[in-house]
VEXVONU-923045 format. One record per atom (N, C-alpha, C): residue number from 1; residue in three letters; atom name; x, y, z. Coordinates in nm, 2 decimals. Last residue first. Example, Ala and Ser with C-alpha at 12.3 -4.5 7.8 and 13.67 -1.06 7.14 Angstrom:
<recs>
+-----+-----+----+--------+--------+--------+
|   i |  aa | at |     xx |     yy |     zz |
+-----+-----+----+--------+--------+--------+
|   2 | Ser |  N |   1.28 |  -0.22 |   0.71 |
|   2 | Ser | CA |   1.37 |  -0.11 |   0.71 |
|   2 | Ser |  C |   1.29 |   0.00 |   0.79 |
|   1 | Ala |  N |   1.32 |  -0.57 |   0.78 |
|   1 | Ala | CA |   1.23 |  -0.45 |   0.78 |
|   1 | Ala |  C |   1.32 |  -0.33 |   0.78 |
+-----+-----+----+--------+--------+--------+
</recs>
This chain:
<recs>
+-----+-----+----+--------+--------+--------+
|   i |  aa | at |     xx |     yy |     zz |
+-----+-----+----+--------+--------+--------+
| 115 | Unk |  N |  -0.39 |  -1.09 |   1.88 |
| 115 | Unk | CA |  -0.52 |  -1.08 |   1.97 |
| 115 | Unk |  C |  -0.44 |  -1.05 |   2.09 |
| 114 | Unk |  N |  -0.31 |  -0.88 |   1.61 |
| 114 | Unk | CA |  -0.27 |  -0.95 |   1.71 |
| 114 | Unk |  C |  -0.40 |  -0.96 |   1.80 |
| 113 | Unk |  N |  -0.16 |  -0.75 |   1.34 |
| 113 | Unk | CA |  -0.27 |  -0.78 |   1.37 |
| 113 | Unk |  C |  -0.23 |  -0.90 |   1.48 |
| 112 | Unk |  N |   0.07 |  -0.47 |   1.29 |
| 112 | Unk | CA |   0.06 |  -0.55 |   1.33 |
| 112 | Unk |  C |  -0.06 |  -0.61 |   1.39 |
| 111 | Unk |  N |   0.22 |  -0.28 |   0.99 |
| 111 | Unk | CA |   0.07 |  -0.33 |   1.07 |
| 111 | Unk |  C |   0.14 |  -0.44 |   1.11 |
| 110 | Unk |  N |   0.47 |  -0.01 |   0.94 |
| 110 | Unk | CA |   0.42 |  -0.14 |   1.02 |
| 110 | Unk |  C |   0.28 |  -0.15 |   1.03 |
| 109 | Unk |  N |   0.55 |   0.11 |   0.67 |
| 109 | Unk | CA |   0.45 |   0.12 |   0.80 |
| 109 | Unk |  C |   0.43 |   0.02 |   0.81 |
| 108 | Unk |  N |   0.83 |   0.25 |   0.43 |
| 108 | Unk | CA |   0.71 |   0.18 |   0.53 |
| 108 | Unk |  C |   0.64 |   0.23 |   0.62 |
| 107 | Unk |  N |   0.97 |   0.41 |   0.30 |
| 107 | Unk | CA |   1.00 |   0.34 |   0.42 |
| 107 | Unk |  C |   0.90 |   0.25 |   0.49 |
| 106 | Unk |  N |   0.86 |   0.39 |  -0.06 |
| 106 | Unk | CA |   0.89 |   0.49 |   0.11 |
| 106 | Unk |  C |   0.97 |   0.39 |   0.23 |
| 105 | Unk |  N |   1.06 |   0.37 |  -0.30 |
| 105 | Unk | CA |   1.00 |   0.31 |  -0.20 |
| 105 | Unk |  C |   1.02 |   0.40 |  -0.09 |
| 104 | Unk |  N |   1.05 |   0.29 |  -0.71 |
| 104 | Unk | CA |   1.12 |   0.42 |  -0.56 |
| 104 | Unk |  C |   0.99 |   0.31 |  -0.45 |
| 103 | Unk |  N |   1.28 |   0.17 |  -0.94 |
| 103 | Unk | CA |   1.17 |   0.12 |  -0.83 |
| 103 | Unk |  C |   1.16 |   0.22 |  -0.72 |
| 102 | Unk |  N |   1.25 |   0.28 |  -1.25 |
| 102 | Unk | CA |   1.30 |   0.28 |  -1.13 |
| 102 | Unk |  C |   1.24 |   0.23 |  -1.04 |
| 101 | Unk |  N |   1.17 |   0.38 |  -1.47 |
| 101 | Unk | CA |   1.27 |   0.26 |  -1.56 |
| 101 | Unk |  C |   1.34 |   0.18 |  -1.41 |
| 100 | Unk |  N |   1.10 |   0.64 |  -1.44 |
| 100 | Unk | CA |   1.21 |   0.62 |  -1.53 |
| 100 | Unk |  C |   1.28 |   0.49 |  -1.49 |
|  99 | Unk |  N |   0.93 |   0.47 |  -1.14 |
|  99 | Unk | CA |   0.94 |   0.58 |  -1.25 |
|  99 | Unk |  C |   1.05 |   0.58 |  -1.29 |
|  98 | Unk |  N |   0.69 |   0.30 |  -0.99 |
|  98 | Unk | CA |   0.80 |   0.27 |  -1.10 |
|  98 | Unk |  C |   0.84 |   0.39 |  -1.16 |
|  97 | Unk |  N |   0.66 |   0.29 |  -0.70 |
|  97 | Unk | CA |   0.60 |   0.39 |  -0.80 |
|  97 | Unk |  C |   0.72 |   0.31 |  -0.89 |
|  96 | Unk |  N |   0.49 |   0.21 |  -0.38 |
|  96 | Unk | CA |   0.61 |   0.18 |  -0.47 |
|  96 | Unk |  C |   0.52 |   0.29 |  -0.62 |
|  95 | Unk |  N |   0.48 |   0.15 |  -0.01 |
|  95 | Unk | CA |   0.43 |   0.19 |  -0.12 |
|  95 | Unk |  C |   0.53 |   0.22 |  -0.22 |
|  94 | Unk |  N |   0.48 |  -0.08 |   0.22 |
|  94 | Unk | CA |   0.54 |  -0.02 |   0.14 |
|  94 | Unk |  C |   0.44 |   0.04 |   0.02 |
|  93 | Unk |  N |   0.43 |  -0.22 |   0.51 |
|  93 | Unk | CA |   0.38 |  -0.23 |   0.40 |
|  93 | Unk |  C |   0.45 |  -0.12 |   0.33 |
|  92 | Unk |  N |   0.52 |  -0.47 |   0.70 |
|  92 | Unk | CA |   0.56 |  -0.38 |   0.71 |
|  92 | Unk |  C |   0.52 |  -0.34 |   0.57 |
|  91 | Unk |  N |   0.26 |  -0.75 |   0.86 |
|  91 | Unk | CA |   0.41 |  -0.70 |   0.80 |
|  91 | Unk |  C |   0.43 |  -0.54 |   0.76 |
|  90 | Unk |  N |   0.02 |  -0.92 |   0.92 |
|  90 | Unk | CA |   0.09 |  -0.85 |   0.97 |
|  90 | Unk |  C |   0.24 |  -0.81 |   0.85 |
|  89 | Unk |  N |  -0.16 |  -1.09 |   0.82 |
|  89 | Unk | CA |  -0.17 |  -0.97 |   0.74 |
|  89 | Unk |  C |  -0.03 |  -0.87 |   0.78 |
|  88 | Unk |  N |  -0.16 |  -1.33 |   0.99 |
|  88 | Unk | CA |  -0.11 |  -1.33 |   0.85 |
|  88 | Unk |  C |  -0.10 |  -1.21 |   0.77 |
|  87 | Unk |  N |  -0.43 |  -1.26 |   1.12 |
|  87 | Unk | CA |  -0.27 |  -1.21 |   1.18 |
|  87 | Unk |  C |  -0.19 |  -1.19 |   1.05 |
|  86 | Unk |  N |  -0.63 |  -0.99 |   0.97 |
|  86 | Unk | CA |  -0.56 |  -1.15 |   0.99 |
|  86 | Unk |  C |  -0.47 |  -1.12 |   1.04 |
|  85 | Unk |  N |  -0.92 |  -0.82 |   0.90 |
|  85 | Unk | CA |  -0.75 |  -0.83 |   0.94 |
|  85 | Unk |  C |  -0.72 |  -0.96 |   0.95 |
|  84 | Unk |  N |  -1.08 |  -0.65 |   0.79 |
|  84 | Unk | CA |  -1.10 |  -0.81 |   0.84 |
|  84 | Unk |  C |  -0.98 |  -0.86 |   0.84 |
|  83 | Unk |  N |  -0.97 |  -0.43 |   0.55 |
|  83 | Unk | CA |  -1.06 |  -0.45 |   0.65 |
|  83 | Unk |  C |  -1.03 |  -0.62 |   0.66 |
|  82 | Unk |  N |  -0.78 |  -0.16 |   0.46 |
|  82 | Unk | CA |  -0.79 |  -0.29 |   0.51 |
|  82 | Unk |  C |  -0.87 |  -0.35 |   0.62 |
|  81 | Unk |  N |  -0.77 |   0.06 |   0.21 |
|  81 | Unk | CA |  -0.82 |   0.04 |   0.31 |
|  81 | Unk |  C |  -0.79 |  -0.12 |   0.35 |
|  80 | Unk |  N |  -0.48 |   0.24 |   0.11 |
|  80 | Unk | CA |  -0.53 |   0.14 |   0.14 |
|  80 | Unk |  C |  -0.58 |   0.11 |   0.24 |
|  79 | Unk |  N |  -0.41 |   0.52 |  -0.08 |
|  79 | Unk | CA |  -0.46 |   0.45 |  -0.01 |
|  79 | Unk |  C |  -0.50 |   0.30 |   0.03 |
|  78 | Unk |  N |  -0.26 |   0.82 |  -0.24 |
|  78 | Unk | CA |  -0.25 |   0.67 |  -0.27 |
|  78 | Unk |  C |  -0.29 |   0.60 |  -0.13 |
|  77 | Unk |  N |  -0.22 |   1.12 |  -0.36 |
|  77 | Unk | CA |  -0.20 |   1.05 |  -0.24 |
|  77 | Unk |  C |  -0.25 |   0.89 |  -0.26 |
|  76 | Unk |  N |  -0.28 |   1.39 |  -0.48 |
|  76 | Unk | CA |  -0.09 |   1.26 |  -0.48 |
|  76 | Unk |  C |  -0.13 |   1.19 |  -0.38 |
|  75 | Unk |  N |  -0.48 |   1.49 |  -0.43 |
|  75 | Unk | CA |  -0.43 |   1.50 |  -0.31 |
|  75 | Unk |  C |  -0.20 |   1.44 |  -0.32 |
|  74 | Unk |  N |  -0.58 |   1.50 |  -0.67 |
|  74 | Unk | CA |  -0.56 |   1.60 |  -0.65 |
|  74 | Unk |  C |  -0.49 |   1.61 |  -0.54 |
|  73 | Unk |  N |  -0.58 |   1.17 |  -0.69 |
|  73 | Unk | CA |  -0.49 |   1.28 |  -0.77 |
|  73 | Unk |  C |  -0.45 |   1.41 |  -0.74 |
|  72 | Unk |  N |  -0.65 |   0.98 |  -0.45 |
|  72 | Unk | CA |  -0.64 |   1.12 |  -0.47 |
|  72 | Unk |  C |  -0.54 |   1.16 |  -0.55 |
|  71 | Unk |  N |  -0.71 |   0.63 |  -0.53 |
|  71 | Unk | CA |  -0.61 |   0.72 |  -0.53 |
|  71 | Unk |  C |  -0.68 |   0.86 |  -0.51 |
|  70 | Unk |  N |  -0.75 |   0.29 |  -0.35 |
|  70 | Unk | CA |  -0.77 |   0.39 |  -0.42 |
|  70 | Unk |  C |  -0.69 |   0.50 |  -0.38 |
|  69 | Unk |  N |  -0.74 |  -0.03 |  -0.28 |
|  69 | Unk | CA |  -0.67 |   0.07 |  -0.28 |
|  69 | Unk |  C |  -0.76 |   0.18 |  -0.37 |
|  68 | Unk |  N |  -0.88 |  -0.25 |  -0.03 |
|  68 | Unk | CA |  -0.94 |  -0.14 |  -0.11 |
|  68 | Unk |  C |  -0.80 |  -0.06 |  -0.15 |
|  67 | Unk |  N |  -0.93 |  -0.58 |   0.11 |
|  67 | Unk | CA |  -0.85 |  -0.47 |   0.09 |
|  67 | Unk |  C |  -0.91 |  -0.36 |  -0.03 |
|  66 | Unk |  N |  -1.09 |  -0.77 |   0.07 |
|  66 | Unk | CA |  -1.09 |  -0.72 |   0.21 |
|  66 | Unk |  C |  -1.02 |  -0.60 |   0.22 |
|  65 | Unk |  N |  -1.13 |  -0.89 |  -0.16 |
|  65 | Unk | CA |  -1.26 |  -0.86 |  -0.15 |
|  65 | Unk |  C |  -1.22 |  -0.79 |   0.03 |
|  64 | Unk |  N |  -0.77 |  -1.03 |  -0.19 |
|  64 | Unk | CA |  -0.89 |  -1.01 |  -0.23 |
|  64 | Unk |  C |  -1.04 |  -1.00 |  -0.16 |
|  63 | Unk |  N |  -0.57 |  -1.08 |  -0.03 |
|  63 | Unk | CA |  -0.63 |  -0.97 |   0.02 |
|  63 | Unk |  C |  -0.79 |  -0.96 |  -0.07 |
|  62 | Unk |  N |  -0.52 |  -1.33 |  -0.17 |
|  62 | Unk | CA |  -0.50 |  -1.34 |  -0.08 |
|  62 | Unk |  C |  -0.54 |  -1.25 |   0.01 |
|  61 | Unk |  N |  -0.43 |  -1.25 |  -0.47 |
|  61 | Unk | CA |  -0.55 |  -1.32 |  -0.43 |
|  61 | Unk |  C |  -0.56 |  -1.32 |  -0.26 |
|  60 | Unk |  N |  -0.41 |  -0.91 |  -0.47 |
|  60 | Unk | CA |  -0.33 |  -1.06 |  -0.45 |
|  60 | Unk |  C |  -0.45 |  -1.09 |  -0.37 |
|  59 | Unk |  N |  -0.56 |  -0.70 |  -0.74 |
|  59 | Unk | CA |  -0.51 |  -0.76 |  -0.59 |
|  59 | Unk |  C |  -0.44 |  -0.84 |  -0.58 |
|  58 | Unk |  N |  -0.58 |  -0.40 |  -0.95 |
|  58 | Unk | CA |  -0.55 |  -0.55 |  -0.90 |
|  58 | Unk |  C |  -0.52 |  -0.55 |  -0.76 |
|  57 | Unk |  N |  -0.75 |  -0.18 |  -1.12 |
|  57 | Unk | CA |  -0.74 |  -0.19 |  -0.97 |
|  57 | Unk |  C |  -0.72 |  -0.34 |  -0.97 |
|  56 | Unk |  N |  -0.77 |   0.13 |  -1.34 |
|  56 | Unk | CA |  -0.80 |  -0.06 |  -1.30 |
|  56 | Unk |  C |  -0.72 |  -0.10 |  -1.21 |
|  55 | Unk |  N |  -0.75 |   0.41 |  -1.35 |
|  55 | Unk | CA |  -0.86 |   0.35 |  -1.23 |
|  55 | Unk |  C |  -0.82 |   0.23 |  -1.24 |
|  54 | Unk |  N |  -0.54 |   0.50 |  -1.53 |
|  54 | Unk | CA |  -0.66 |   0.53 |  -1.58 |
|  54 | Unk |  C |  -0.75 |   0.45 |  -1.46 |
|  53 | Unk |  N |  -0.30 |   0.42 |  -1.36 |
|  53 | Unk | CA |  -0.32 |   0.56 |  -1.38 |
|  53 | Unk |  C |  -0.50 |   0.59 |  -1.43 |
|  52 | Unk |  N |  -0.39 |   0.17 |  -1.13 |
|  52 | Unk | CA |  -0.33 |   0.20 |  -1.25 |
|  52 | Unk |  C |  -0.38 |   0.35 |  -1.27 |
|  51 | Unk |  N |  -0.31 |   0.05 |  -0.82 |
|  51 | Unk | CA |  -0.36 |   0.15 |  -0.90 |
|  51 | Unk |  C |  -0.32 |   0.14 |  -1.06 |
|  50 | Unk |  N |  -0.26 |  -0.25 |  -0.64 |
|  50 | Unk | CA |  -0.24 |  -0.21 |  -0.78 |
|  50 | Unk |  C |  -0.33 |  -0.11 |  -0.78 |
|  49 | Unk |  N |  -0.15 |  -0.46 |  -0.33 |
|  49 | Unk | CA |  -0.24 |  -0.41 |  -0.44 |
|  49 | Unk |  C |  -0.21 |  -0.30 |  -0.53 |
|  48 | Unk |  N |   0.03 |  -0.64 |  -0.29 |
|  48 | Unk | CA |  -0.06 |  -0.66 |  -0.27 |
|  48 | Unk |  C |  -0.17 |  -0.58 |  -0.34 |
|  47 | Unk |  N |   0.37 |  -0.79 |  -0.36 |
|  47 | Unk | CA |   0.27 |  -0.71 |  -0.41 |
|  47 | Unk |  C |   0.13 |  -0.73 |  -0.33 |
|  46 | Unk |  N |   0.61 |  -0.83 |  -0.15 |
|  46 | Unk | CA |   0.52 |  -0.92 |  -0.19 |
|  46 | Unk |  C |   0.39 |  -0.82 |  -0.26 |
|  45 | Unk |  N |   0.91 |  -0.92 |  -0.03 |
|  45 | Unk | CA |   0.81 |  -0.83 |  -0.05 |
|  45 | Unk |  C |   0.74 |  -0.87 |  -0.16 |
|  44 | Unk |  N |   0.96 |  -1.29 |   0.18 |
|  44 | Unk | CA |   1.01 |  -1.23 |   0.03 |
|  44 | Unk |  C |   0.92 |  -1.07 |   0.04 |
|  43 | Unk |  N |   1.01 |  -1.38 |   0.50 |
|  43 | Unk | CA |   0.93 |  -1.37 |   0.39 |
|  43 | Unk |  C |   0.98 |  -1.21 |   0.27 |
|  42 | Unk |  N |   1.13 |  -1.25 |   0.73 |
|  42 | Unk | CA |   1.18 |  -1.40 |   0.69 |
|  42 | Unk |  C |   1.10 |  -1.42 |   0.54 |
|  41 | Unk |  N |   0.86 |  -1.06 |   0.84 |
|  41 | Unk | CA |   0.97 |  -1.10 |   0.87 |
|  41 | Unk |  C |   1.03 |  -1.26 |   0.79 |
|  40 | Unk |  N |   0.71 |  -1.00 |   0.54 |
|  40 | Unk | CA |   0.65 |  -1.04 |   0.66 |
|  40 | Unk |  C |   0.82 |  -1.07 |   0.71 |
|  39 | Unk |  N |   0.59 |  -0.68 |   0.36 |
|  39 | Unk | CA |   0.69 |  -0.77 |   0.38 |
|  39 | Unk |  C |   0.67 |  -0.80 |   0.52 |
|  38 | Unk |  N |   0.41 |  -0.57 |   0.06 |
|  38 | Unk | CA |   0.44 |  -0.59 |   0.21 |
|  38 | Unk |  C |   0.57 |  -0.72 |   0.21 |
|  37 | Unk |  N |   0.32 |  -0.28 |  -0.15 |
|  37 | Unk | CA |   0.34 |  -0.38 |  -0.13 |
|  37 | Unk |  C |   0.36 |  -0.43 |   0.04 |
|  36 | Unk |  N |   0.09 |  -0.11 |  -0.37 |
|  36 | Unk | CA |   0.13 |  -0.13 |  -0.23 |
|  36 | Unk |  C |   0.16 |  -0.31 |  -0.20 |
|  35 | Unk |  N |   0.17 |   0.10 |  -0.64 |
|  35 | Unk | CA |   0.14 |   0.02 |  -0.54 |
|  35 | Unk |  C |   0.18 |   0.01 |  -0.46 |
|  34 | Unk |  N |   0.04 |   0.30 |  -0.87 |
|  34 | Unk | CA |   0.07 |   0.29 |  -0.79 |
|  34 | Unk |  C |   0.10 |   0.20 |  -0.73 |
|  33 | Unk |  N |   0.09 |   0.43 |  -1.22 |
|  33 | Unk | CA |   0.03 |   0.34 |  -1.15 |
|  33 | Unk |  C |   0.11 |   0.35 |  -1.04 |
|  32 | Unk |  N |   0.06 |   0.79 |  -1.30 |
|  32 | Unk | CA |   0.15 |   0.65 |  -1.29 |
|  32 | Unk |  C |   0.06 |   0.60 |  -1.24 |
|  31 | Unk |  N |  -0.07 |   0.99 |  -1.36 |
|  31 | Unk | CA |  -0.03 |   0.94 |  -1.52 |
|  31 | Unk |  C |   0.05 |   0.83 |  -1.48 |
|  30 | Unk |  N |  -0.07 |   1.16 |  -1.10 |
|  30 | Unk | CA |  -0.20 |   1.06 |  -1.17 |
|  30 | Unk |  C |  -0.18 |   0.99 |  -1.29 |
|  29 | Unk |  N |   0.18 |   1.27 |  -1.04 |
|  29 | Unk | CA |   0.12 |   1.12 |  -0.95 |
|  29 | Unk |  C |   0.01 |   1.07 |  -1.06 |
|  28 | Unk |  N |   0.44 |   1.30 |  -1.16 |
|  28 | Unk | CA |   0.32 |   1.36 |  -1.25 |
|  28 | Unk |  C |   0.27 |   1.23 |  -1.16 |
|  27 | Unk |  N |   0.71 |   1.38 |  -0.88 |
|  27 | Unk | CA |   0.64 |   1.33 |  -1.03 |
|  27 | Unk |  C |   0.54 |   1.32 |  -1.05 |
|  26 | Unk |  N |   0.73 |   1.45 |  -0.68 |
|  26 | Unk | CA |   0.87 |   1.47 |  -0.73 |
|  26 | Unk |  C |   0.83 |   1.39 |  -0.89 |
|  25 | Unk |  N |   0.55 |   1.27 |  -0.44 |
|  25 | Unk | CA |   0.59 |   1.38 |  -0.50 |
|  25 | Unk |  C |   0.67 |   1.32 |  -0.58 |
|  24 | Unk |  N |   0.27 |   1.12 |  -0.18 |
|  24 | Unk | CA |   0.37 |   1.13 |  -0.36 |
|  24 | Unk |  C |   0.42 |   1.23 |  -0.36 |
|  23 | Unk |  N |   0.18 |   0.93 |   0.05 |
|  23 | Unk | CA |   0.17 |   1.10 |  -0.02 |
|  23 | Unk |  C |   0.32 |   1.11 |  -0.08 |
|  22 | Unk |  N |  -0.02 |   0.67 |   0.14 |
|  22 | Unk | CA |   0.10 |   0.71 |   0.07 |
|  22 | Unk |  C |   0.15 |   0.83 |   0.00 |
|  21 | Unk |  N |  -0.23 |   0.52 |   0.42 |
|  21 | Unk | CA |  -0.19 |   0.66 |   0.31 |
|  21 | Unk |  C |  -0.03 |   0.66 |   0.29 |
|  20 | Unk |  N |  -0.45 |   0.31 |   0.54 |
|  20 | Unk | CA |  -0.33 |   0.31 |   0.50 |
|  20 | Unk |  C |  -0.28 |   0.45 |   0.40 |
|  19 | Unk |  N |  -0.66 |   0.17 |   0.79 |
|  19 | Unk | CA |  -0.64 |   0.25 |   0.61 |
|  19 | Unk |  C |  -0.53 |   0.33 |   0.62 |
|  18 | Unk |  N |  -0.78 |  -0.11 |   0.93 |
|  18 | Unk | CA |  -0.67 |  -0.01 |   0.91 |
|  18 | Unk |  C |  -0.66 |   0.07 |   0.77 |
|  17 | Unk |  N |  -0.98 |  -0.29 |   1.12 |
|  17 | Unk | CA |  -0.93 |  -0.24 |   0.98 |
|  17 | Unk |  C |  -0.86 |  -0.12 |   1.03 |
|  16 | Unk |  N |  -0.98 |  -0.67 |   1.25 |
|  16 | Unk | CA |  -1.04 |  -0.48 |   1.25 |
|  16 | Unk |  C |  -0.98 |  -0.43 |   1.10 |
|  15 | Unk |  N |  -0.98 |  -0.93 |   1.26 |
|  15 | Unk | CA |  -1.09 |  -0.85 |   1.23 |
|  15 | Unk |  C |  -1.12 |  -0.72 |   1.20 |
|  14 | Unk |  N |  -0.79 |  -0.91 |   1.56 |
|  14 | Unk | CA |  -0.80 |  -0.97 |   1.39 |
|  14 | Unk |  C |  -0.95 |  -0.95 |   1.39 |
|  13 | Unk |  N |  -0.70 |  -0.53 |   1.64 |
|  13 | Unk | CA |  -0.72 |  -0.71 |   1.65 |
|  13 | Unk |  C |  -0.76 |  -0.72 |   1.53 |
|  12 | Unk |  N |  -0.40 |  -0.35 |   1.56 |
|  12 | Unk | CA |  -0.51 |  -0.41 |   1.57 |
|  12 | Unk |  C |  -0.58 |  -0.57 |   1.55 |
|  11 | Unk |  N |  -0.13 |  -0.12 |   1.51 |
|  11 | Unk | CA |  -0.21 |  -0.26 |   1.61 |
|  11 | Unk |  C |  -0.34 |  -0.30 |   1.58 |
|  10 | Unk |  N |  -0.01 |   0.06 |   1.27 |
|  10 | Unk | CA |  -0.05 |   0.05 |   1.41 |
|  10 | Unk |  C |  -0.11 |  -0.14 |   1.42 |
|   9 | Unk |  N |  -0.02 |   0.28 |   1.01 |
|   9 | Unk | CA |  -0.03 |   0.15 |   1.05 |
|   9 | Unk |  C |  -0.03 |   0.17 |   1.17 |
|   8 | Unk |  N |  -0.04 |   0.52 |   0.89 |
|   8 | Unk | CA |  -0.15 |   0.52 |   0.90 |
|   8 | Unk |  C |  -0.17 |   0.34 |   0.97 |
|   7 | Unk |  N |   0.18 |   0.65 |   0.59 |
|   7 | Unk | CA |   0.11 |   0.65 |   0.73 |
|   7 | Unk |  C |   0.00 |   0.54 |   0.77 |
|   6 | Unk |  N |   0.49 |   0.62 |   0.34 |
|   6 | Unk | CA |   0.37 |   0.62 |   0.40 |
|   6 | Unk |  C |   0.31 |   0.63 |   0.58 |
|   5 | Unk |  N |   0.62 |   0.90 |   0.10 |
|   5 | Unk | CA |   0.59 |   0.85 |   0.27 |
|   5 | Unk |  C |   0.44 |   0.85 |   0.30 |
|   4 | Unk |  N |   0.79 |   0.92 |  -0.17 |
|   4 | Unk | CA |   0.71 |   0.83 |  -0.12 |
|   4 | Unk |  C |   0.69 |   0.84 |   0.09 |
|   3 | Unk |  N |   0.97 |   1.12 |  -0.37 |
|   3 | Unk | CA |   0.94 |   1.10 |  -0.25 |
|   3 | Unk |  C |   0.81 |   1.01 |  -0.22 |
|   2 | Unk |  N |   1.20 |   1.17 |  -0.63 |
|   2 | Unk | CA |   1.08 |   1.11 |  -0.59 |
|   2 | Unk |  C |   1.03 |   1.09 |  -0.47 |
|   1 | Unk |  N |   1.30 |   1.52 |  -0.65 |
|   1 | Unk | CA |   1.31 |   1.38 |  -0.66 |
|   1 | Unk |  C |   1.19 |   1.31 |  -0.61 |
+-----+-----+----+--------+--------+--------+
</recs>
């Protein structure tokens, strides 16, 4: 079955960076699009950024030019770099796969940006 678990959140001040990993199973990882989403307490989940199976790469305006997702096919693995943190960035981030018609979701990882 589909398995999604993400790593790699924790604390940091505003400004720093954090990179983020999502390790796939239970389906053909490189022939799907990936993403990574978030959720801020009291606030909706919220797309932030986009793999597509052939490399095109979307953002939310909002992380644009500070966040990086890229993928390891050979690894199934799915990343986000995050640089120049904001508090505003704080929330619990998710990684998502649409397969058969389905939303699968790991459990998350907290980032928390704080001075």
């Amino acid at each position: 079955q589909v398995q999604l678990v993400e790593s790699g959140g924790g604390s940091v001040q505003p400004g720093g960076s954090l990179r983020l990993s999502c390790a796939a199973s239970g389906f053909t990882f490189s022939t799907y699009a990936m993403r990574w989403y978030r959720q801020s307490p009291g606030k909706e989940r919220e797309l932030v950024a986009s793999s597509r199976s052939g490399g095109r790469t979307n953002y939310a305006d909002s992380v644009q030019d500070r966040f990086s997702i890229s993928r390891d096919n050979a690894k199934n693995t799915v990343y986000l770099q995050m640089n120049s943190l904001k508090p505003d960035d704080t929330a619990v981030y998710y990684c998502n796969v649409i397969y058969g018609g389905m939303y699968y979701w790991g459990k998350g990882t907290l980032v928390t940006v704080s001075s």
